[in-house]
C-alpha positions in Angstrom: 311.1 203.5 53.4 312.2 200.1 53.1 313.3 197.4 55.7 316.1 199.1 57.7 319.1 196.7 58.2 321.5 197.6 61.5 324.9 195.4 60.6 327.3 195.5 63.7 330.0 192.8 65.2 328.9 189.6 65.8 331.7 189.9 69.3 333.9 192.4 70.7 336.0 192.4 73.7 334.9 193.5 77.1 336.3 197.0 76.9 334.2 198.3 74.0 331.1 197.3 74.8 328.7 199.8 75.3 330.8 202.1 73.1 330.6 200.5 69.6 329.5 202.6 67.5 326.1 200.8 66.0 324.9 202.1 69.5 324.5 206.1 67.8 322.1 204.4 65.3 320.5 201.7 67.6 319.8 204.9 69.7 318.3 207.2 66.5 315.9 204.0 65.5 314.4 203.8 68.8 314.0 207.6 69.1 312.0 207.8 65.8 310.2 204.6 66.6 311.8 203.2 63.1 312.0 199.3 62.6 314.5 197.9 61.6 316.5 194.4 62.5 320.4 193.7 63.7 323.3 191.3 61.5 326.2 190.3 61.9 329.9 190.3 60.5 332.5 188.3 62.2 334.9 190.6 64.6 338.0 188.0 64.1 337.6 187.7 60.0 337.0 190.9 58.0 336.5 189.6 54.2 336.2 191.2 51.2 331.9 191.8 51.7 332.7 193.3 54.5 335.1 196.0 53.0 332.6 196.4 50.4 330.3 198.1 52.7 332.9 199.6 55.4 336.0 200.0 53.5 337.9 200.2 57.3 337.0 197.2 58.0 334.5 198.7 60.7 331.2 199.1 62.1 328.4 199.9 61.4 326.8 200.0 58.5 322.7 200.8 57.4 321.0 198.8 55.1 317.9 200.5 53.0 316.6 198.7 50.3 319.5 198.3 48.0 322.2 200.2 48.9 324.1 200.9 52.2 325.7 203.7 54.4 328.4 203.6 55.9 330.2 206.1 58.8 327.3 206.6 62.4 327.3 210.6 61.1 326.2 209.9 57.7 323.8 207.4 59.2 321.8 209.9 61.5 321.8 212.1 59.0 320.2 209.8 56.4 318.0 208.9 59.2 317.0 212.2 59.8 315.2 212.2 57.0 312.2 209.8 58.2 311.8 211.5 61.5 311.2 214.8 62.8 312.1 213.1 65.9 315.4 213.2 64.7 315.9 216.3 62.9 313.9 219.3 62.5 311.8 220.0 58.7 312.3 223.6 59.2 315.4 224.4 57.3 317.1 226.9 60.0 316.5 224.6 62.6 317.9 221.7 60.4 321.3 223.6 59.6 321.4 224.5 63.4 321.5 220.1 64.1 323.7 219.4 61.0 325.9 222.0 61.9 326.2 220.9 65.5 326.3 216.8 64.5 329.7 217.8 62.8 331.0 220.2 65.4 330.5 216.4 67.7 332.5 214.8 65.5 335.4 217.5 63.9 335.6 219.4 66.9 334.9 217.4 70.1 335.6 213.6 69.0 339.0 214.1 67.3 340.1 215.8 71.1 338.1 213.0 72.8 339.1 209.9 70.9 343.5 210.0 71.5 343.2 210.9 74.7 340.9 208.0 75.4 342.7 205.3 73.8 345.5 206.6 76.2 342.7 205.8 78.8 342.4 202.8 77.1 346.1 201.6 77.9 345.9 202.6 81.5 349.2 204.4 80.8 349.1 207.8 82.9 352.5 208.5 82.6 353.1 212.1 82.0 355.0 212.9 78.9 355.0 215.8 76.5 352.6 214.1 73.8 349.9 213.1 77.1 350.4 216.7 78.4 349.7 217.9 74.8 346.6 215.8 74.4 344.8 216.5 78.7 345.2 220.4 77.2 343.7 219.6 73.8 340.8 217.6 74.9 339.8 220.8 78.1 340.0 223.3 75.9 337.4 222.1 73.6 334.9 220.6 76.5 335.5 224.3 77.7 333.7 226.1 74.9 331.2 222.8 75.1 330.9 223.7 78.9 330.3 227.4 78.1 327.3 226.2 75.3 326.1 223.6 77.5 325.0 225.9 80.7 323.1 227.6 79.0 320.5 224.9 77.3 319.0 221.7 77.8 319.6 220.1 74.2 322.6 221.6 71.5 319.7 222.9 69.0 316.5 223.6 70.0 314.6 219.4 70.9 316.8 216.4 71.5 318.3 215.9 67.6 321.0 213.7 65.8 323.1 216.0 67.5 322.6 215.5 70.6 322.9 211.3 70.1 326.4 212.1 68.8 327.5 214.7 71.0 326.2 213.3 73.7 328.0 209.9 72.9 330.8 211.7 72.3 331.3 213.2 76.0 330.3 210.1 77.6 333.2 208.2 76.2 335.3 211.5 78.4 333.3 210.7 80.7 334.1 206.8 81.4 337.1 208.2 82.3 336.6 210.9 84.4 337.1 213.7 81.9 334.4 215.6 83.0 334.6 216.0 86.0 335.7 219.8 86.0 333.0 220.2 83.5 329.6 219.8 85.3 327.3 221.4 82.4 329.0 218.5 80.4 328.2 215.7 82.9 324.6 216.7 83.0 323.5 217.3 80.0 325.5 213.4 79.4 323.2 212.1 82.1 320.1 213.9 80.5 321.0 212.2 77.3 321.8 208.1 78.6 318.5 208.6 80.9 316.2 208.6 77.9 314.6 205.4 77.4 315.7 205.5 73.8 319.3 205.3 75.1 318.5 202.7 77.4 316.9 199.9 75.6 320.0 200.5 72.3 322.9 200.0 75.8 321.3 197.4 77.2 320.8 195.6 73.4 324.1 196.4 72.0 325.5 194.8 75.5 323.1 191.5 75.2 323.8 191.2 71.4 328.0 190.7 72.3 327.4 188.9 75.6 325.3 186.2 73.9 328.2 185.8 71.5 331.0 185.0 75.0 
């Protein structure tokens, strides 16, 4: 393994923070105890070296040796691979993770994310579309509430899947999305109360604020 490179914003407004996405792989390098180092790209001007790592013009990207990953799935995943902190050797137990890490991100994110950028707005008017998306986003932390009651971590010990899911539902959760969903909750508070997840909060926060 090489010198591990964590590239992130240099800013972002107030609203974001603590949700940027560098914090998945801030959180899955001080799980496996991995070091690595934090850069920065400008928030206000996206150029062209940017796009060549990112081609949306986001964050974050992972630096190892000579070539980069972009996308916070991919990252884990490519983390995963230095630390059986992280993900499991056996292979059974390695599907079960991978196979959960996407469900985070196919299944629960894409019912997660448009209904909290409605959050976002603070627009709570109730039209068809809002409607749609409040039935969209219960049904799926339903079946998560059903698979959650009945185990502490998604497969097996705390995984990549469990940093993304578990980021996942706490971004419902800043909004009060889980509140008829108590299996949810708790296993989001199990998750955010590992020292692992505390120390990549409170340095993604410091990192922006130094930049106000």
């Amino acid at each position: 393994m090489t010198d591990l490179i964590l590239t992130t914003f240099d800013w972002v407004p107030e609203m974001p923070r603590g949700f940027v996405r560098d914090l998945r792989v801030r959180w899955a390098l001080e799980e496996a105890g991995l070091p690595y180092r934090v850069e920065s790209v400008p928030f206000r001007d996206r150029g062209a070296e940017h796009f060549s790592h990112q081609p949306f013009g986001q964050v974050p990207w992972l630096t190892d040796g000579d070539f980069s990953i972009f996308e916070s799935g991919a990252i884990l995943l490519h983390l995963g691979v230095y630390s059986d902190a992280l993900m499991p050797v056996d292979p059974r137990a390695r599907s079960e993770v991978i196979e959960w890490l996407f469900a985070a991100l196919n299944s629960v994110e894409m019912a997660v994310l448009p209904w909290a950028l409605i959050m976002f707005t603070g627009d709570t008017e109730e039209t068809p579309g809002r409607k749609m998306l409040d039935k969209f986003l219960d049904t799926r932390l339903k079946h998560m509430e059903t698979v959650l009651a009945e185990r502490e971590w998604l497969a097996g010990a705390f995984s990549v899947a469990d940093i993304l899911m578990a980021d996942v539902l706490r971004l419902a959760d800043r909004f009060d999305g889980l509140t008829r969903h108590p299996a949810c909750r708790g296993y989001v508070a199990r998750a955010t109360a590992r020292p692992s997840f505390v120390k990549a909060h409170a340095d993604q926060m410091a990192h922006f604020a130094a930049a106000d």
